[in-house]
PASEBA-1860 file (N, C-alpha, C; in nm, 3 decimals):
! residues 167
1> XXXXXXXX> -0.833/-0.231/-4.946/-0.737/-0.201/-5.049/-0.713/-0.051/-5.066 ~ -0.732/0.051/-4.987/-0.725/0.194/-5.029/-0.592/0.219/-5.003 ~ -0.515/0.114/-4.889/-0.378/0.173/-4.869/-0.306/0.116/-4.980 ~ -0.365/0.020/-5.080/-0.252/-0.064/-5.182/-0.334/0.063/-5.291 ~ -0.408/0.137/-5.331/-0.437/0.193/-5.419/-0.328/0.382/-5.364 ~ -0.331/0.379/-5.275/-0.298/0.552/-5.216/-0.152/0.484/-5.261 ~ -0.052/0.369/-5.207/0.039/0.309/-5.291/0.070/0.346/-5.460 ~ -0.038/0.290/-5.471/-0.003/0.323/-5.646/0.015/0.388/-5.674
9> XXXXXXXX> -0.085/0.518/-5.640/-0.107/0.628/-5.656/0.034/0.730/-5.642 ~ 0.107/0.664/-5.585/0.161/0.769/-5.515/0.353/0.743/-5.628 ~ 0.330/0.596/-5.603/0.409/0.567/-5.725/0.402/0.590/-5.863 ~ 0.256/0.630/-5.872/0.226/0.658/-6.053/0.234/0.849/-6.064 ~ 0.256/0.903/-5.914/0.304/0.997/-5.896/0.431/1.037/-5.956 ~ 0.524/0.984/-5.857/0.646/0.987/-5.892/0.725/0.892/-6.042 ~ 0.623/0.917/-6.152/0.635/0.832/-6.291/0.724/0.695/-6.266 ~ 0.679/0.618/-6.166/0.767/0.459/-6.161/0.621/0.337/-6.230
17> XXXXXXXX> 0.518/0.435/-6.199/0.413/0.282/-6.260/0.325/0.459/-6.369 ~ 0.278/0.347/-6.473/0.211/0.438/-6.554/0.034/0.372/-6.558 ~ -0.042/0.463/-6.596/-0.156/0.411/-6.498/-0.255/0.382/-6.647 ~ -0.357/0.315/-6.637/-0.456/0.281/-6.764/-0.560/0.287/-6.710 ~ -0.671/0.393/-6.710/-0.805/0.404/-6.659/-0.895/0.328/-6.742 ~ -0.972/0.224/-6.730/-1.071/0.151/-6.831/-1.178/0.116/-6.743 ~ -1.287/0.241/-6.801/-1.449/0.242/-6.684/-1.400/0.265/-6.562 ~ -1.399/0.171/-6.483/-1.380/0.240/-6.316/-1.213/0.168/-6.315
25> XXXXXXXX> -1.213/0.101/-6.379/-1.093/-0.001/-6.314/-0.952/0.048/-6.367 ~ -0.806/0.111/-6.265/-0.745/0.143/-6.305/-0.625/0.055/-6.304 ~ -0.570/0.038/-6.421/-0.462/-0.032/-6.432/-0.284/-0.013/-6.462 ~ -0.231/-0.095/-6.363/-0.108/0.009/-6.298/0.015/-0.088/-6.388 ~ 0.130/0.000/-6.442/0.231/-0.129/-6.460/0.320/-0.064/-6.459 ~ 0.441/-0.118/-6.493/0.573/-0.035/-6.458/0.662/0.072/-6.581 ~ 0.722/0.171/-6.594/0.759/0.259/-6.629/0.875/0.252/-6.663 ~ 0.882/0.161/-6.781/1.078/0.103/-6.810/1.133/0.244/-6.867
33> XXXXXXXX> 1.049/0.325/-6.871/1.120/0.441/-6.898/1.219/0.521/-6.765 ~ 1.146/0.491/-6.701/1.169/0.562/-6.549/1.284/0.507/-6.498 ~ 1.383/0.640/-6.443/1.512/0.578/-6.436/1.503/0.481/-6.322 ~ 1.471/0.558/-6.176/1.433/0.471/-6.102/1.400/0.289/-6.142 ~ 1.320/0.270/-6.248/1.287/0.112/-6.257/1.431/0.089/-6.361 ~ 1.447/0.142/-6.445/1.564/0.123/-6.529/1.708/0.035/-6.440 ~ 1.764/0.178/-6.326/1.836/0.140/-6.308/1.877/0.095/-6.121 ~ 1.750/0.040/-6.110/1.689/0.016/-5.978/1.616/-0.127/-5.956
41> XXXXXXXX> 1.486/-0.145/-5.990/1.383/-0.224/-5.949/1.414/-0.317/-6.073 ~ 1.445/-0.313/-6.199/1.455/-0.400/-6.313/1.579/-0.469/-6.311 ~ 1.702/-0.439/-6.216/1.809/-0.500/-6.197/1.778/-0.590/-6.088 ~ 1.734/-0.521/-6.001/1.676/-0.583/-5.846/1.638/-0.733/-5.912 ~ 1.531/-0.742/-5.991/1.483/-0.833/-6.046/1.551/-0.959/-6.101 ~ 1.661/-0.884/-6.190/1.697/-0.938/-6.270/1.809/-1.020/-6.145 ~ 1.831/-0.976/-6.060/1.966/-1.014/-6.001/1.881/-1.168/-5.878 ~ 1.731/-1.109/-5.874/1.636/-1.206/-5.785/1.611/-1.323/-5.838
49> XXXXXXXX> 1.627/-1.346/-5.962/1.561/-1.423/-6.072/1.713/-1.508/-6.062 ~ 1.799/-1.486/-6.061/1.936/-1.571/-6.101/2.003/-1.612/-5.973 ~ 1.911/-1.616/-5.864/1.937/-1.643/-5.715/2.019/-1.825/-5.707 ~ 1.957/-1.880/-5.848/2.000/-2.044/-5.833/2.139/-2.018/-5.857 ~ 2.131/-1.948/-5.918/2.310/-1.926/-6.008/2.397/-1.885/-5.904 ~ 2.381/-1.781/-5.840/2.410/-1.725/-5.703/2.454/-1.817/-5.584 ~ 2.338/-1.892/-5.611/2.371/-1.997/-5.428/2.471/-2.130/-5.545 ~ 2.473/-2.148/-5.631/2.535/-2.249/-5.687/2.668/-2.196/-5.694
57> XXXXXXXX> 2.716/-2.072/-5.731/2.878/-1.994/-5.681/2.883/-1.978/-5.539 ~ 2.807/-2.009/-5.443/2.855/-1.976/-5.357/2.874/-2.078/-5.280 ~ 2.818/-2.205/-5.337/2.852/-2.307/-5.232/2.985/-2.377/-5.332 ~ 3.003/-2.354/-5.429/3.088/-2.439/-5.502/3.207/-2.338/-5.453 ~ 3.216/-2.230/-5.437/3.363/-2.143/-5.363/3.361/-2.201/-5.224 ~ 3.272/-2.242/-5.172/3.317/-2.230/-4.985/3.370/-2.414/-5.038 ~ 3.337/-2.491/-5.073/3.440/-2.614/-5.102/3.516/-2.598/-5.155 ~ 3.572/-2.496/-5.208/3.705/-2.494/-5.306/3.802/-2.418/-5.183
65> XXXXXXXX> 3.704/-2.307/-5.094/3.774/-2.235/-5.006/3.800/-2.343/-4.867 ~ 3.725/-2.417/-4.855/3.730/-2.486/-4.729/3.801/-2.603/-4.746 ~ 3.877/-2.654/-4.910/3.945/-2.718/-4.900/3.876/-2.891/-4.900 ~ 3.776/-2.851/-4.952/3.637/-3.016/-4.919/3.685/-3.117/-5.089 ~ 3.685/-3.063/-5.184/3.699/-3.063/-5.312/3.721/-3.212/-5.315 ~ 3.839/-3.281/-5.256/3.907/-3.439/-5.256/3.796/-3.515/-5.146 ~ 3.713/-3.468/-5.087/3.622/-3.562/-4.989/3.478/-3.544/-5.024 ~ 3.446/-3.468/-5.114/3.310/-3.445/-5.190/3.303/-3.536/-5.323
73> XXXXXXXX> 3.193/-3.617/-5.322/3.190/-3.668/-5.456/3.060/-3.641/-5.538 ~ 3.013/-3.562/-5.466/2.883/-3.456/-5.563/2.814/-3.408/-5.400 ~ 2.802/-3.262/-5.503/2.684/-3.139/-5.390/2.580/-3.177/-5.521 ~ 2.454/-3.143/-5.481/2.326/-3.124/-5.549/2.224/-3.053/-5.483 ~ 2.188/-2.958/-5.535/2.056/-2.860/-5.482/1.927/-2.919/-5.573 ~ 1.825/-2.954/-5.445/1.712/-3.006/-5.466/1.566/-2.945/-5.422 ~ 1.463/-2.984/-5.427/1.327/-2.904/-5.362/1.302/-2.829/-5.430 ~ 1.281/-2.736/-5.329/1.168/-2.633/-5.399/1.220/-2.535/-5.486
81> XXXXXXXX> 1.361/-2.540/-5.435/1.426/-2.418/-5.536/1.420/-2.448/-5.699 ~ 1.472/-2.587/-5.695/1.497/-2.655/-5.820/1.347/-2.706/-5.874 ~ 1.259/-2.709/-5.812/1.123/-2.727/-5.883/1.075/-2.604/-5.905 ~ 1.120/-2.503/-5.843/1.076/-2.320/-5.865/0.907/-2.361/-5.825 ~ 0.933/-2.389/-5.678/0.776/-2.335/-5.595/0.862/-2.334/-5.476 ~ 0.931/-2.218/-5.469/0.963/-2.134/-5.363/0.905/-2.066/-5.310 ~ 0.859/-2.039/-5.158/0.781/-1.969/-5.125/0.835/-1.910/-4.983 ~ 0.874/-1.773/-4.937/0.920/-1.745/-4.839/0.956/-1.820/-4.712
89> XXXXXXXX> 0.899/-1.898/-4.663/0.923/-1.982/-4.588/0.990/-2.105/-4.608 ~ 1.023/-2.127/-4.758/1.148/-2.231/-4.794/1.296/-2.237/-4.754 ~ 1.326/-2.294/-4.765/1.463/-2.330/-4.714/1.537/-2.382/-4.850 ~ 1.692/-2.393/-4.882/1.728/-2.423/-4.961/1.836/-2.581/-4.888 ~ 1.754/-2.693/-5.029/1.788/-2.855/-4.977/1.939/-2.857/-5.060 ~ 2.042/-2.924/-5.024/2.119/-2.968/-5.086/2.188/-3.112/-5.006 ~ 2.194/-3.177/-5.085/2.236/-3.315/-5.072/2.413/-3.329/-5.098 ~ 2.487/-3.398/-5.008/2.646/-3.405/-5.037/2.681/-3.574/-5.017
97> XXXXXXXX> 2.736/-3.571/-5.131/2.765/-3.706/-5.091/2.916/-3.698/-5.107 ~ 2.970/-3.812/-5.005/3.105/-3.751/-4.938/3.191/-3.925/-4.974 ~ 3.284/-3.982/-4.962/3.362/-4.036/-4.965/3.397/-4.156/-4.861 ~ 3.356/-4.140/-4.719/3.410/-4.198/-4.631/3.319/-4.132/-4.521 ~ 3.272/-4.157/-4.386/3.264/-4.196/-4.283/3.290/-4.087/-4.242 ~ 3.460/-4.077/-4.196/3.562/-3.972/-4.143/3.501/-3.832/-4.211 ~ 3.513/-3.843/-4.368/3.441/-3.710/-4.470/3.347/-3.658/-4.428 ~ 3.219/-3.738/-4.401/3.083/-3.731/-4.335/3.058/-3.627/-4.242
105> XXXXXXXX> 3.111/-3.673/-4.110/3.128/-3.605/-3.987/3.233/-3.477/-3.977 ~ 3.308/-3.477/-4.068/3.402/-3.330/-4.107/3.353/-3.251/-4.164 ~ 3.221/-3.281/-4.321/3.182/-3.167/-4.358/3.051/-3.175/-4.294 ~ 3.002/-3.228/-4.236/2.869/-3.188/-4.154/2.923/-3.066/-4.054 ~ 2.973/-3.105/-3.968/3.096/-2.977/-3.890/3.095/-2.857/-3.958 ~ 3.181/-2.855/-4.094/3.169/-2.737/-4.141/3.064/-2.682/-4.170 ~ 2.958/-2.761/-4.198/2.841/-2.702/-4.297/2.766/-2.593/-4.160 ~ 2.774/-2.711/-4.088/2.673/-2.672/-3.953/2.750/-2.531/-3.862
113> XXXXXXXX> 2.844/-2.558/-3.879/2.935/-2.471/-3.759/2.980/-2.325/-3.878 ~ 3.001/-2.310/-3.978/3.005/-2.170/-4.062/2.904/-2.182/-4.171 ~ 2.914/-2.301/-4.239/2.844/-2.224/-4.398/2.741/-2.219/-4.365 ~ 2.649/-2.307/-4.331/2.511/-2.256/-4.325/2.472/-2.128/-4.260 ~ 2.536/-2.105/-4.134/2.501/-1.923/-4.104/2.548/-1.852/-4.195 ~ 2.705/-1.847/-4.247/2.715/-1.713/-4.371/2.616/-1.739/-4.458 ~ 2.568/-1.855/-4.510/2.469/-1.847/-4.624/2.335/-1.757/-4.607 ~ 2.262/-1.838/-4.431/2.185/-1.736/-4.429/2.193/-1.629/-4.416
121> XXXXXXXX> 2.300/-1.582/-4.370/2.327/-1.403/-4.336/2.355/-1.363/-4.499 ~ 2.404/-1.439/-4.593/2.416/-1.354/-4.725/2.259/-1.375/-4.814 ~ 2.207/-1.500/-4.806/2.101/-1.490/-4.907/1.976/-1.454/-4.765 ~ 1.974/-1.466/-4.697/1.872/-1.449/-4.579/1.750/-1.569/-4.584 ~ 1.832/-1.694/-4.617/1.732/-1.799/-4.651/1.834/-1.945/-4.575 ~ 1.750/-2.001/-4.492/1.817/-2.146/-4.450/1.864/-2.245/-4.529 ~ 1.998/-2.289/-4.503/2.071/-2.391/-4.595/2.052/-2.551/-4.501 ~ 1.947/-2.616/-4.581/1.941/-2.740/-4.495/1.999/-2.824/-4.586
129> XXXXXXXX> 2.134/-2.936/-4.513/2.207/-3.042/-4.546/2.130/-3.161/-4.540 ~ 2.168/-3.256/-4.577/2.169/-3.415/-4.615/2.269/-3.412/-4.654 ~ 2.382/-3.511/-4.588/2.517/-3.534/-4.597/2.505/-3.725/-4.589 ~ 2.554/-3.747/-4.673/2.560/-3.898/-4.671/2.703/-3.979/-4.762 ~ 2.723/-4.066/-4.684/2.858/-4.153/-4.776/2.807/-4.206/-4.907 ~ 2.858/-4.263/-4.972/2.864/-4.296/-5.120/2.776/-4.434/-5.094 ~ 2.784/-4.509/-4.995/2.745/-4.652/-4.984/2.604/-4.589/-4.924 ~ 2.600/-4.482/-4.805/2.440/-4.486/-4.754/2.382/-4.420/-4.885
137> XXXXXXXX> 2.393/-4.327/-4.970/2.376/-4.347/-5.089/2.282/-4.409/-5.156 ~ 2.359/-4.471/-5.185/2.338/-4.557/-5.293/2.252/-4.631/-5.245 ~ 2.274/-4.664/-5.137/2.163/-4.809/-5.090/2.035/-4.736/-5.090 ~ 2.042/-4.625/-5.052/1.895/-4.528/-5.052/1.831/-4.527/-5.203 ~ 1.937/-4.531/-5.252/1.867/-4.507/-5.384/1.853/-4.590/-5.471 ~ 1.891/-4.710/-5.477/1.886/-4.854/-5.522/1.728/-4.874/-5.416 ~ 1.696/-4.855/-5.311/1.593/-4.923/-5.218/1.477/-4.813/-5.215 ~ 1.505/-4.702/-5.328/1.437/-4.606/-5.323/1.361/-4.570/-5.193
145> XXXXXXXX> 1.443/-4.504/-5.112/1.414/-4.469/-4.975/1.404/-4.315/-4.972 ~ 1.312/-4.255/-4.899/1.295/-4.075/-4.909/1.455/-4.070/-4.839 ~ 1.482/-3.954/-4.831/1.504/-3.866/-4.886/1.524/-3.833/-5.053 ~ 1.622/-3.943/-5.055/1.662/-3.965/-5.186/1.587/-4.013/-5.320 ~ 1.517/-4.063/-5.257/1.388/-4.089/-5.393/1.323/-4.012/-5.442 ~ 1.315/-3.852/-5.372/1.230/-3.713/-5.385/1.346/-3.683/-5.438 ~ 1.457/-3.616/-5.385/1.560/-3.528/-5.489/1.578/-3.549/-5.608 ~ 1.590/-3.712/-5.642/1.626/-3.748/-5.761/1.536/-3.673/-5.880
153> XXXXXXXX> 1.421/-3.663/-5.837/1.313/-3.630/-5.910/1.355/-3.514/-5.965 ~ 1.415/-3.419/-5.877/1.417/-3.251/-5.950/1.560/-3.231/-5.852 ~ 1.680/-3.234/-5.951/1.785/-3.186/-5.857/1.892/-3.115/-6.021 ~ 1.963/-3.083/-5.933/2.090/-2.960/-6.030/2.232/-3.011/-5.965 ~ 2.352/-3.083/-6.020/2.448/-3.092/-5.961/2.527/-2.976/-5.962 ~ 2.546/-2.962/-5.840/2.657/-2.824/-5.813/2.778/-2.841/-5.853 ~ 2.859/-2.937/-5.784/2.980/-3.007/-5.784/2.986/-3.145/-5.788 ~ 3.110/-3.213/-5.864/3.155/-3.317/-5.897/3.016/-3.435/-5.980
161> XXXXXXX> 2.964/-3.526/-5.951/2.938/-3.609/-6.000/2.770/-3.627/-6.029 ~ 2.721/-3.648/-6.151/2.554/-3.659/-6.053/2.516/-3.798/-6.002 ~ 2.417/-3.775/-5.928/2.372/-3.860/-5.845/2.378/-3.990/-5.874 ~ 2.315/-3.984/-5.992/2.295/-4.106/-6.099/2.353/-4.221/-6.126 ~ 2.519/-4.145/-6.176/2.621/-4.172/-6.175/2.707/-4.287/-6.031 ~ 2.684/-4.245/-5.971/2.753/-4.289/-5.856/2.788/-4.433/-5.782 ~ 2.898/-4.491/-5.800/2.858/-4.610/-5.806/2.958/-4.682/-5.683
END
């Protein structure tokens, strides 16, 4: 730990952490005074923290932009995001349930062939689909079958309908 302490150190230097000596043990925290955290690291935060809100505008514009809106009958973001035990190596789940057959195989296309790369190139995190018709659906979830028997548990509707609902 001397390089995470010469760290601190070096930051409680430059007044971004303010330091609390008690017996040997020194204790480091942050400096809301300090413009640096003010108008830097406390926004950073604030803007990291509202990441659901973020990927929820951004997938609800690329269906409004891509024109999906009439063949979508609910997006839903599920897992880990929506249970908040995210952990770097997560991926972000969203479930689409689509209209028809024809719908199916058109927005899988899109998802696969642009949105999911711009997504990862903008949030730097993988967008994994589950795309299913209204009937595979349902039967999944009437026969409580995984996938769908886990989302239900912890999900957020993005667009159009929730899950629940769907009949």
């Amino acid at each position: 730990a001397p390089a995470t302490h010469t760290a601190l150190k070096d930051l409680y230097n430059h007044s971004i952490l303010n330091r609390d000596i008690i017996g040997k043990q020194h204790l480091y925290r942050l400096n809301i005074n300090n413009r640096t955290v003010k108008d830097i690291l406390i926004p950073a935060f604030k803007k990291e923290f509202s990441i659901k809100k973020d990927i929820s505008e951004f997938l609800k514009n690329e269906i409004i932009n891509k024109n999906l809106k009439d063949k979508i009958i609910s997006l839903i973001i599920y897992g880990s995001i929506e249970k908040g035990t995210v952990k770097e190596t997560s991926d972000v789940d969203i479930a689409i349930i689509v209209k028809t057959k024809k719908n199916k195989q058109y927005i899988e296309n899109i998802f696969l062939e642009d949105v999911s790369s711009r997504f990862n190139e903008y949030f730097g995190i993988q967008l994994d689909t589950y795309t299913k018709t209204r009937d595979e659906f349902t039967e999944k979830l009437q026969k409580n079958k995984p996938p769908v028997s886990t989302l239900i548990k912890a999900y957020k509707v993005i667009y159009g309908k929730d899950p629940l609902d769907i009949k």
